[in-house]
N, C-alpha and C positions, 0 to 999 in steps of 0.2 A: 412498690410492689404492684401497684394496682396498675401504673404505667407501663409496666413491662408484660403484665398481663394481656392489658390493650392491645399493646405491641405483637403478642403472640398470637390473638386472634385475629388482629388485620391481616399478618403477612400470610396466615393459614388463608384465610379467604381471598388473597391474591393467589395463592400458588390451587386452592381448588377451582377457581373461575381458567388457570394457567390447561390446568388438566382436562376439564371440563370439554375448552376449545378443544387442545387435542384429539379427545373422544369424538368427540360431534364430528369434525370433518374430517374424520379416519387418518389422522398425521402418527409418525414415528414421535414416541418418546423420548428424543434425543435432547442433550442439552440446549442445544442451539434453536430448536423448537419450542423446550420448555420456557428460555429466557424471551423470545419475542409475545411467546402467550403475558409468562409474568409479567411484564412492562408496559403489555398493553392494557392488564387489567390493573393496573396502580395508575395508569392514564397522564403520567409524569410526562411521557415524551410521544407529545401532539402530535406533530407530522408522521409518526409510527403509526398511530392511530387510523388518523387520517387516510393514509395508503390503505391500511389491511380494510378498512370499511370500505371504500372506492371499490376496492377488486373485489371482494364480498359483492358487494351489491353488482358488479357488473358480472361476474362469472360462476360466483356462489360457493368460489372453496378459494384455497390457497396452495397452487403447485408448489412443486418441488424449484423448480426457480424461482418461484414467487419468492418465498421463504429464503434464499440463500441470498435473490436480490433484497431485500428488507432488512435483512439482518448484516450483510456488508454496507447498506446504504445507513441505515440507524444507529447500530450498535456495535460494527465491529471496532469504526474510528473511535471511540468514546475510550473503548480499551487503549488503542493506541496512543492517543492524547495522555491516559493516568502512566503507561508507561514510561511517552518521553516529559512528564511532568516529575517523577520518580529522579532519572535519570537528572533531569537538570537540577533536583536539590540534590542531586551528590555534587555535582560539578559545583557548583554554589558552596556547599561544604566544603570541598578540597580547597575552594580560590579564599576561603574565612580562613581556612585554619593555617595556609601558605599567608597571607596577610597579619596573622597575629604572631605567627613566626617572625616575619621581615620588621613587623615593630620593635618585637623583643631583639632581634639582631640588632636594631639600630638602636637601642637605647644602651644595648650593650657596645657598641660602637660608638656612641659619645661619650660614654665611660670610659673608656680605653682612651680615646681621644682628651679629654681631661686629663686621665693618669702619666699619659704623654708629657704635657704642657706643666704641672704640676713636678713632676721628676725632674723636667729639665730645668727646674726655675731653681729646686733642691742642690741638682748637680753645681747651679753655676756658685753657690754659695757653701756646699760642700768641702769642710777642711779636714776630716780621717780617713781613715780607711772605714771603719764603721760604717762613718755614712753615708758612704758611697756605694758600701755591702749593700744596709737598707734597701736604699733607692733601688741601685739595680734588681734585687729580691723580687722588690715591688713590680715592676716594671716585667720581670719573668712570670709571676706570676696574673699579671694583667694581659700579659700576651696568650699565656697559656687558654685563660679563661675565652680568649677573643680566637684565640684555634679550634676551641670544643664548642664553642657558639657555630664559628663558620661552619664549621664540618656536621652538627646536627643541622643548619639551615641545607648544608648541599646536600645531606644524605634525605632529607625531608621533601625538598623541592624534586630531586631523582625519583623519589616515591610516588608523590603529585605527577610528576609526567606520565609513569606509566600508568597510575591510576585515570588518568582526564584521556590517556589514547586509548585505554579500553573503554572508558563512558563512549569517546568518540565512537569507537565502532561499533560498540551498542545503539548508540541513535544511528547509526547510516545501517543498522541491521533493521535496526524498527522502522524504518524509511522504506526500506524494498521491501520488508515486509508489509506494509500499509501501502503497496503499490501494487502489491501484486495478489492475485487469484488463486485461493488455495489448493482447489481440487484440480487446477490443469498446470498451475506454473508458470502460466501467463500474468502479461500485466491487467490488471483487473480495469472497469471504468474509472475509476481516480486517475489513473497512469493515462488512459486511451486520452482522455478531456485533455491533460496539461500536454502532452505530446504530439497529437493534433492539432492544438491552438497555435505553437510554438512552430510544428513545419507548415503550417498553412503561411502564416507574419513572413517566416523566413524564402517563403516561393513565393509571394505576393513581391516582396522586398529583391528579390534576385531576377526575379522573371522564367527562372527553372519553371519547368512542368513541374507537376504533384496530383496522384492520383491516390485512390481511394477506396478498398475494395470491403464491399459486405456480406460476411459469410450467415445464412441459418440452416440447419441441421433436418435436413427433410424427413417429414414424421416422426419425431423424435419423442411427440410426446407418446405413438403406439408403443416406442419399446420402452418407455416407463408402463407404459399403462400391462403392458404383453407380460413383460419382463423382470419389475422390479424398478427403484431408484438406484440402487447398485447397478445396475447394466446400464441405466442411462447413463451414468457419473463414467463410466467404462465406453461411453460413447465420445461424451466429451472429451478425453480423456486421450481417445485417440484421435480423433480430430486437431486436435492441441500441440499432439506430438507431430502429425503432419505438418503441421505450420511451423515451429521446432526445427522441422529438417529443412522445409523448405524456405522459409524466410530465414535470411543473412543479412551481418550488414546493417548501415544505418536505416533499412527498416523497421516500421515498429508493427506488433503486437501484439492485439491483446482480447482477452474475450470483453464483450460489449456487454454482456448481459443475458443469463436465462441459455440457449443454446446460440444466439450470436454473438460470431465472433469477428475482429476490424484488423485491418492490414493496409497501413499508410504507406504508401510507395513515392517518397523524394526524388526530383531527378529520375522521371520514369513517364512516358506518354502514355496517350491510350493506351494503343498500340503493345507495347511492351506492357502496360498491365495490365492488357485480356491474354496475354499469353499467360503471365504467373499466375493467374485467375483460373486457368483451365487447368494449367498442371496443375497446381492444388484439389481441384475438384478429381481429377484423373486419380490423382494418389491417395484421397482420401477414401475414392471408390474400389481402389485396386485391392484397399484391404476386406480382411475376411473377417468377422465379429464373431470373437468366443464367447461363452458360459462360462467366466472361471469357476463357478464350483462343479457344473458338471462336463465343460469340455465341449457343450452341446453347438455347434457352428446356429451360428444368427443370421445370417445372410451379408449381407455388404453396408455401410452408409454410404449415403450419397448426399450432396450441400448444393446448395446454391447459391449464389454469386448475382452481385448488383457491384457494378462498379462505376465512379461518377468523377471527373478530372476538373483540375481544377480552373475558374474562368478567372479573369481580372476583376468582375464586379462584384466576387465570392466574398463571403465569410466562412469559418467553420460550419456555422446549423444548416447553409443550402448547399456547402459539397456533402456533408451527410444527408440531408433530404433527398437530395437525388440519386446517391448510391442507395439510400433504404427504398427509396420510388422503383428504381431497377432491382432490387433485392424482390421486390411481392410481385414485380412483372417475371420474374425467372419462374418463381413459385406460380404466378395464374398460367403459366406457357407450359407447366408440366413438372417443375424442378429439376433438379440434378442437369443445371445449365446454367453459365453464363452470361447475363442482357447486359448491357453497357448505355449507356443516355443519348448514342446514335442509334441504337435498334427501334424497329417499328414498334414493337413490343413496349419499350419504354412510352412512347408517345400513348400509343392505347391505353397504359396504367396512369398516366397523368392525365388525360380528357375524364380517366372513368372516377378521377380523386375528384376533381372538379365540378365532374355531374354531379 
């Protein structure tokens, strides 16, 4: 009693220290808020910590990205992992109890096989009709037993199949789920890392071009701040679906993090991807931002674009370094434009990383 007591004032004093943060740096009481406060004040999972104190100390709060990067980075795989951990003791379960089947068939199956050998040893010495009734009796009745054995193993194994393809596509559900980006429907950074590593090896390996494009969301943090987080999520949101319409095809993807979002172009030169580079920017500015609750017109987004191709002496971190190098040089040039790693603008934003 006294342990379960313990127990109920620790977790109180986790979940008010959970609250506590929320108040102080004016956060929504959402669950997905409340669980990264809890966790970090039970202080279980270090590198959680770790981040929220770094950004704390460099900027003094924690955005609305901040918090959705943290909690897909810490917490959301954690869930994913107990589910396909779930999933695989069924499958485990199904392959025991289809195993303790296939014994029993087969002890049933040397018995049968006995009754066999056994009969015919009977038949060969067999002088009535009686005996011969027996035996064969026996022998019906041995097969019968060896039909209703077979037929509960195939109706059993039929079962197991369809139960192990739906486990199946429950873990390739949990898979894209654990890939992908919930509030835009993009592939999230898990998905962007394994899929970028993959066409980078494979354009190294063929000698194809492969380019690289980086998108950030200009001003984006005034229409949270103007706005609301609902109208920013509504920003992204449509930015998202721009990309949606306009990326096909073995292109990938995927938001990067916070309001950037990355767009791998295989088999694609500069060339051809500063043109998809600008019609993306064109389309994302074409559109008009509403209020959904009151209708009220926001004005237009606009992005800006860093785009960086790929060389022979590359790896993955310097084709992204130098599309995020063009990415802050679009942004020092005025935004809502795209720089490329032959613009002068690029050169200026690398002398000025280096000063």
């Amino acid at each position: 009693m006294v342990k379960l007591l313990d127990e109920h004032e620790r977790t109180l004093a986790f979940a008010e220290v959970a609250l506590g943060q929320i108040r102080s740096l004016r956060q929504t009481a959402v669950p997905r808020n409340y669980e990264i406060w809890y966790v970090y004040a039970t202080g279980y999972n270090a590198p959680l910590n770790k981040v929220i104190n770094e950004t704390l100390a460099r900027s003094g709060k924690l955005s609305e990205s901040d918090l959705e990067q943290i909690y897909e980075t810490y917490l959301s795989h954690i869930k994913t992992s107990d589910r396909i951990d779930k999933v695989g003791a069924r499958v485990i379960g199904e392959i025991d109890a289809v195993m303790r089947l296939i014994t029993d068939a087969l002890g049933v199956s040397a018995t049968y096989d006995a009754s066999l050998v056994g009969a015919s040893d009977r038949l060969s010495t067999a002088t009535t009709r009686d005996q011969i009734k027996t035996i064969v009796e026996g022998l019906a009745k041995s097969t019968r037993e060896m039909r209703e054995t077979n037929q509960a193993l195939e109706n059993r194994l039929a079962l197991s199949k369809s139960e192990i393809s739906d486990l199946q596509h429950s873990l390739e559900a949990i898979r894209a789920e654990s890939l992908t980006d919930p509030l835009t429907g993009l592939g999230n950074r898990k998905y962007f890392d394994r899929s970028i590593d993959m066409a980078v090896q494979a354009a190294l390996t063929s000698g194809e071009p492969l380019s690289l494009l980086m998108f950030d969301i200009d001003h984006f943090k005034s229409f949270n701040d103007s706005y609301g987080h609902l109208t920013g999520d509504q920003v992204l949101r449509l930015v998202a679906q721009t990309l949606k319409q306009t990326i096909k095809g073995q292109d990938i993807t995927a938001r990067y993090g916070g309001e950037e979002f990355a767009v791998v172009l295989p088999n694609t030169a500069l060339r051809q991807a500063l043109t998809v580079a600008d019609h993306i920017r064109r389309a994302v500015m074409a559109k008009e931002l509403k209020k959904k609750s009151t209708g009220e017109i926001l004005g237009r987004v606009t992005i800006s674009v860093g785009v960086s191709i790929l060389k022979p002496a590359d790896d993955t971190d310097s084709l992204i370094e130098r599309a995020d190098a063009c990415l802050y040089a679009a942004k020092r040039a005025g935004r809502n434009r795209v720089i490329c790693e032959a613009d002068p603008e690029y050169s200026a934003e690398t002398q000025t990383r280096v000063a």
